[in-house]
C-alpha positions as CSV (number, residue, x, y, z in Angstrom):
1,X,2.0,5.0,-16.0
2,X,5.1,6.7,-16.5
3,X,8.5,4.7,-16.8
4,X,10.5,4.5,-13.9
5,X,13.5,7.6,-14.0
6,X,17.0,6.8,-13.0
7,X,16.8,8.3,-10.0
8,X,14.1,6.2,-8.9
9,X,15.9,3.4,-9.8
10,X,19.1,4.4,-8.0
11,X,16.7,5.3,-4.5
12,X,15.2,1.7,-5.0
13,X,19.0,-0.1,-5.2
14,X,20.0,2.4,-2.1
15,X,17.4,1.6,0.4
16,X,18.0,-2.2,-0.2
17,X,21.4,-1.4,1.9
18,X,20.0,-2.1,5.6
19,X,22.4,0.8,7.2
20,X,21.3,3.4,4.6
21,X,18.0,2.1,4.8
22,X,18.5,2.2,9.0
23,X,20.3,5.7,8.7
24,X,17.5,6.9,6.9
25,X,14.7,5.4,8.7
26,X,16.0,7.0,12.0
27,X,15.5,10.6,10.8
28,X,12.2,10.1,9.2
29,X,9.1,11.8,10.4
30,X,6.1,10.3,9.7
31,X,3.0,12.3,9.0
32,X,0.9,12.4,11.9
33,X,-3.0,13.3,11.8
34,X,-4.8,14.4,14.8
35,X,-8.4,14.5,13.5
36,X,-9.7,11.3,12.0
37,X,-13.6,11.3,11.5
38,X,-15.6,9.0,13.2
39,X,-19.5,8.3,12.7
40,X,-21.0,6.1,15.0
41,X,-22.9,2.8,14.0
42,X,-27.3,3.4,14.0
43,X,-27.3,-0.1,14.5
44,X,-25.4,-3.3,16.5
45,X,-22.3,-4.7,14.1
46,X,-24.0,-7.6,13.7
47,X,-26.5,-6.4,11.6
48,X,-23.9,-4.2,9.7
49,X,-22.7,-4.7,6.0
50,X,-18.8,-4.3,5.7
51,X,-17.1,-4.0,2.4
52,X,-13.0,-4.6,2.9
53,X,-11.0,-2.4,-0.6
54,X,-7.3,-3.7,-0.9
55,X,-4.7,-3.3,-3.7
56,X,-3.0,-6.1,-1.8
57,X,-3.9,-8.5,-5.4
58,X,-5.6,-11.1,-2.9
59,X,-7.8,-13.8,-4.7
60,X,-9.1,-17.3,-4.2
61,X,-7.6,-20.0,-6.2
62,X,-10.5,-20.5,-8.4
63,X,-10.1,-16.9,-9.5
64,X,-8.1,-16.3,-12.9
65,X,-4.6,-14.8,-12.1
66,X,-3.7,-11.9,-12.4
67,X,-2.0,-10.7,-15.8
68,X,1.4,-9.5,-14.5
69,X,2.9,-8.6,-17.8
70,X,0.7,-5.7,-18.3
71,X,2.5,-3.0,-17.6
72,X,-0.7,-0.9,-17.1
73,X,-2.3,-3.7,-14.4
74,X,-4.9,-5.6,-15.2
């Protein structure tokens, strides 16, 4: 991963203002799809398998932590 530049540093410490972050926010436009494929279930949900993929670091507390140091994850 490469280091974080200046300017990405400087964008970071701006946004943290709420009325840059406001002024900002009220300009955006947001990417807006109008197609989003959909297949339809052969079978009831309840007989479905469903696997869930986050990078949200959720675990159980019997799980070993996460190594946070690692500046390349872990």
């Amino acid at each position: 991963m490469l280091k974080e530049s200046l300017i990405d540093k400087l964008w970071v410490a701006l946004f943290r203002i709420p009325v840059l972050k406001n002024y900002w926010a009220r300009s955006y436009e947001a990417v807006l799809f109008d197609h989003v494929p959909w297949t339809k279930l052969n079978k009831p949900l309840p007989e479905c398998k469903i696997a869930l993929f986050t990078t949200g670091g959720i675990h159980l507390k019997s799980d070993k932590a996460f190594n946070l140091i690692d500046p390349h994850g872990d």
